[in-house]
C-alpha positions in Angstrom: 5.0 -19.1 3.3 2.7 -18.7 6.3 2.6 -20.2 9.4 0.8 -23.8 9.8 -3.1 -23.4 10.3 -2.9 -19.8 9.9 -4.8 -18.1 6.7 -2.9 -15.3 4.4 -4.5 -12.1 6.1 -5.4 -11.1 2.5 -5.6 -13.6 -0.4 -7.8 -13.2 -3.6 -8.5 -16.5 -5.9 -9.4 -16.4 -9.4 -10.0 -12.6 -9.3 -11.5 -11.2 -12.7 -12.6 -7.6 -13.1 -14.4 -5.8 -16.2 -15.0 -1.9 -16.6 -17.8 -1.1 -19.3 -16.0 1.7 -21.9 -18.1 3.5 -24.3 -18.2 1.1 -27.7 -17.5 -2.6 -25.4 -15.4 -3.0 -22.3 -12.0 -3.0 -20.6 -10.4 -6.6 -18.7 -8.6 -4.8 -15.9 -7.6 -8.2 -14.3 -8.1 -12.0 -15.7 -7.5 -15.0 -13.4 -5.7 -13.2 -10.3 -4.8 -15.0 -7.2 -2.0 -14.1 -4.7 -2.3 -14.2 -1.0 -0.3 -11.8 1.7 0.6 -13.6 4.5 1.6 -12.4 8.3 4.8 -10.3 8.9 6.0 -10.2 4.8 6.2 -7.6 1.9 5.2 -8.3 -1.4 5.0 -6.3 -4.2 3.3 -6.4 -6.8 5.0 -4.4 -10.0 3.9 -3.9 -13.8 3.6 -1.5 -16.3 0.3 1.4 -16.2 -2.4 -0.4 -17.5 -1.4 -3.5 -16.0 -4.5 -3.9 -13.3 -2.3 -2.7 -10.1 -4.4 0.0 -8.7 -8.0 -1.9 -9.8 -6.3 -5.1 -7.4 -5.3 -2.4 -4.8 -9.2 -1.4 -4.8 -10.6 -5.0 -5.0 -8.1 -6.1 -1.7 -9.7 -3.1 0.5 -13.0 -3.9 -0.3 -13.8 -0.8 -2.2 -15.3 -2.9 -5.6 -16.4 -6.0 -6.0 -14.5 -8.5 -8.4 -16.8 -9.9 -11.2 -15.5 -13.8 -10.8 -13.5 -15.1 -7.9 -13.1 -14.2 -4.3 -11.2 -11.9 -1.9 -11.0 -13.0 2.0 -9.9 -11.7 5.1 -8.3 -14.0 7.5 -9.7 -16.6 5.3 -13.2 -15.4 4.7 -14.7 -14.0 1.4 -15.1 -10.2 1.6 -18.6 -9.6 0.4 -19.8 -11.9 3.0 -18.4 -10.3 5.9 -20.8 -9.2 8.7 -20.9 -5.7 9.3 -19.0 -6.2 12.7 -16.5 -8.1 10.5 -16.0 -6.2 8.0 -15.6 -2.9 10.3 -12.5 -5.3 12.4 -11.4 -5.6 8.2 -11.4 -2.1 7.6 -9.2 -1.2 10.8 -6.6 -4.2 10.5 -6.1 -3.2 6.4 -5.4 0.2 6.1 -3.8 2.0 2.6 -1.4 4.6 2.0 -1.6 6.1 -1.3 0.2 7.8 -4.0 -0.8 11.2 -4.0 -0.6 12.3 -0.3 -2.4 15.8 -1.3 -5.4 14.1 -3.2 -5.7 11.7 0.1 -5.9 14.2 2.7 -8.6 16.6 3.6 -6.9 20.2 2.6 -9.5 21.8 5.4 -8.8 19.3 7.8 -5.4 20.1 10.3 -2.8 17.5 10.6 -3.9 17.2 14.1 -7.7 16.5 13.3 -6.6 14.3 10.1 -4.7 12.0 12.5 -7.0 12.5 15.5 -9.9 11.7 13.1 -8.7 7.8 12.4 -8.6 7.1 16.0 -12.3 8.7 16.4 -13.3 6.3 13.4 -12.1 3.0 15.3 -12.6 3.9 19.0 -9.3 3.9 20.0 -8.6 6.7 21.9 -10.9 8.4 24.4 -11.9 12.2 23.1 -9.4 13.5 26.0 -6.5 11.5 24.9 -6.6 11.8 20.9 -4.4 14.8 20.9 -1.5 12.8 23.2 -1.7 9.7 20.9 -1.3 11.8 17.4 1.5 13.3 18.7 3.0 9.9 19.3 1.7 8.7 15.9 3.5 11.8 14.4 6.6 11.0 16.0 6.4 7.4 14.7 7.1 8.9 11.5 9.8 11.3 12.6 6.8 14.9 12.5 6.8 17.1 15.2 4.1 16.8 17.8 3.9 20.8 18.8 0.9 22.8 18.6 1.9 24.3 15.5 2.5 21.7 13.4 -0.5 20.3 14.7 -2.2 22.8 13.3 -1.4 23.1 9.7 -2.9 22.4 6.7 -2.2 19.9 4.0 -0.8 22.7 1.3 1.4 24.0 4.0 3.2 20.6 4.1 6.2 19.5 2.3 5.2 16.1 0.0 7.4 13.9 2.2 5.3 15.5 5.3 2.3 15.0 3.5 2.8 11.8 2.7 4.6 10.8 6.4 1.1 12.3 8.0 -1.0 9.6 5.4 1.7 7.2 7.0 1.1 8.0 10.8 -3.1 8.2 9.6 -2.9 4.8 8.7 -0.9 3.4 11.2 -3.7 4.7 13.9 -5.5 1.5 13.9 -2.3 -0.6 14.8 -3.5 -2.5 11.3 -2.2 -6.4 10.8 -1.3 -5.3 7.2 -0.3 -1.9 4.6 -1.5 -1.7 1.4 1.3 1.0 -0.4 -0.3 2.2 -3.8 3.1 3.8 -5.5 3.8 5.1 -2.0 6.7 7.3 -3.4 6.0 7.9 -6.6 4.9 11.6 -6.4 7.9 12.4 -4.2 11.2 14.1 -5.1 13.8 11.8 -6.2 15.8 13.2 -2.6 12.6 12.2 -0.2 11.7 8.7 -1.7 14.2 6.9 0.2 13.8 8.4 3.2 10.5 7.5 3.3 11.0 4.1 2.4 13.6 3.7 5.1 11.0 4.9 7.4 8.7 2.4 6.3 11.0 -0.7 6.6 11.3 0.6 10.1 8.0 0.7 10.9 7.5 -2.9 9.4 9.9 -4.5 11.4 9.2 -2.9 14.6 5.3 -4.0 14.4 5.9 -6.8 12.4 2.9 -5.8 10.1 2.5 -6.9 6.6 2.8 -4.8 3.3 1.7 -5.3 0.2 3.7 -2.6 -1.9 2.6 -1.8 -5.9 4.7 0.2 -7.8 5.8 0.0 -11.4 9.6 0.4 -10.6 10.3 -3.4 -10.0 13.9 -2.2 -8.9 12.4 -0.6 -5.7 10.0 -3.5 -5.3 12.2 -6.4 -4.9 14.7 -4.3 -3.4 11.9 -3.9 -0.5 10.1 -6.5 -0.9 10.6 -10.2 0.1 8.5 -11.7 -2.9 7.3 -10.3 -6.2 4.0 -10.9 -8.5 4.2 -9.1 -11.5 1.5 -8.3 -13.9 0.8 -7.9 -17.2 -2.4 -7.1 -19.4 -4.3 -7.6 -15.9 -2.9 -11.5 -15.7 -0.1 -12.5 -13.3 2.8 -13.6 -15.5 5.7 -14.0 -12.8 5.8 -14.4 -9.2 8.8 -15.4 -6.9 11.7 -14.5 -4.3 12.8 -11.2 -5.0 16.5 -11.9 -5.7 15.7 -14.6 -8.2 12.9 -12.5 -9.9 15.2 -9.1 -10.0 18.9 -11.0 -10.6 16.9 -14.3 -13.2 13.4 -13.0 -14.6 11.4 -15.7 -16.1 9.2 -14.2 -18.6 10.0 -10.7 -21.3 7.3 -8.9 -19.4 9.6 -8.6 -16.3 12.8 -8.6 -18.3 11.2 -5.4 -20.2 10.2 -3.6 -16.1 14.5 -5.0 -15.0 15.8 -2.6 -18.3 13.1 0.7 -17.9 13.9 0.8 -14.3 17.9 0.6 -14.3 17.8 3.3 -17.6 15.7 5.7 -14.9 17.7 4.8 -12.2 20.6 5.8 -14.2 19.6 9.1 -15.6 17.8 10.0 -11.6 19.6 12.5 -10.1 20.9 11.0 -7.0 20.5 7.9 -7.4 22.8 6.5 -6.6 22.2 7.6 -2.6 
């Protein structure tokens, strides 16, 4: 799948994680490995509950997995040195579901942009302003004072979530991680936004790793697909094999929920 000699640029091997609950505890993931190589999409679909969003957290290095490993480029996470980790945190960036819970509401589009370049070092104070407005424009915003200046509530959600988009993008990052990147969107802005980021991926030839629980959008999007169940990976493959042939009832069960939505969706069949 990668290219000889070169690691995944995110992998995890063996990956278990446990929340305590009051009375015992919760298996969120059992025995996960997958690895994200250079320049693909993979998505990773299953049903709430499944462990999608606690594998999200594990692969940007915001918890720690009980058993098994996460790397970078080949090397475990929790042993990165600090220099390291900070080139980790600026190649892996995430885009999340709720664009309104992920951006500051006092912060202005212009500093919440402006802000990510400050954080890595990539833009001289003087020239912040210049470069968010060609971030912005990436993701087809406007770049004029005004809309520079507006808050978060004043946005549309496809805005909101476009800003996240051109936020994350700052760092030039090797890879996306997309937690249900459309999910909170009206059924009229999802595609639009997922047209935009198909785009972006094959102009910079970055990776995503996309989670969602429609595994019609995912291997529509996506050029391979893990699926989970009860926290365990139950089916991984191609796409078009795993959307047109699933292997197991789990996906089979994901294929019929996301073509009766789809159905009854206004619009969608845009």
């Amino acid at each position: 799948m990668g290219e000889v000699g070169r690691p995944p640029i995110l992998s995890a091997a063996g990956v278990g994680r446990t929340y305590p609950v009051r009375g015992g505890s919760v298996r969120a993931l059992d025995d996960v490995s997958l690895a994200l190589w250079p320049g693909e999409i993979l998505g990773v679909v299953g049903r709430s509950g499944a462990g999608k969003s606690t594998l999200a957290r594990l692969l940007l290095g915001l918890e720690r997995p009980d058993e098994g490993t996460v790397a970078y480029a080949g090397r475990d996470l929790m042993s990165l040195a600090s220099r390291d980790a900070r080139r980790m945190r600026r190649a892996v960036q995430a885009v999340f579901q709720d664009p309104t819970a992920s951006l500051d509401p006092r912060q202005s589009v212009g500093t919440i942009v402006a802000e990510a370049l400050a954080v890595h070092n990539l833009a001289p104070r003087a020239g912040r302003r210049g470069r968010s407005r060609e971030l912005l424009a990436e993701v087809g915003l406007p770049g004029e004072d005004a809309f520079l200046a507006r808050l978060p509530r004043e946005l549309s959600g496809g805005e909101r979530q476009r800003v996240a988009i051109a936020r994350a993008l700052a760092s030039r990052p090797e890879a996306l991680i997309l937690d249900e990147p459309v999910s909170a969107l009206d059924v009229s802005v999802r595609g639009q936004v997922l047209n935009l980021l198909l785009l972006l991926q094959r102009r910079t030839g970055m990776a995503m790793l996309v989670i969602a629980h429609d595994v019609l959008l995912v291997a529509r999007f996506c050029t391979r697909v893990l699926v989970l169940s009860g926290g365990r990976v139950v089916e991984e493959g191609p796409a078009a094999r795993v959307l047109t042939r699933p292997a197991g009832p789990a996906t089979a069960e994901l294929l019929s929920a996301a073509r009766w939505l789809a159905a009854g969706e206004p619009g969608a069949a845009r």
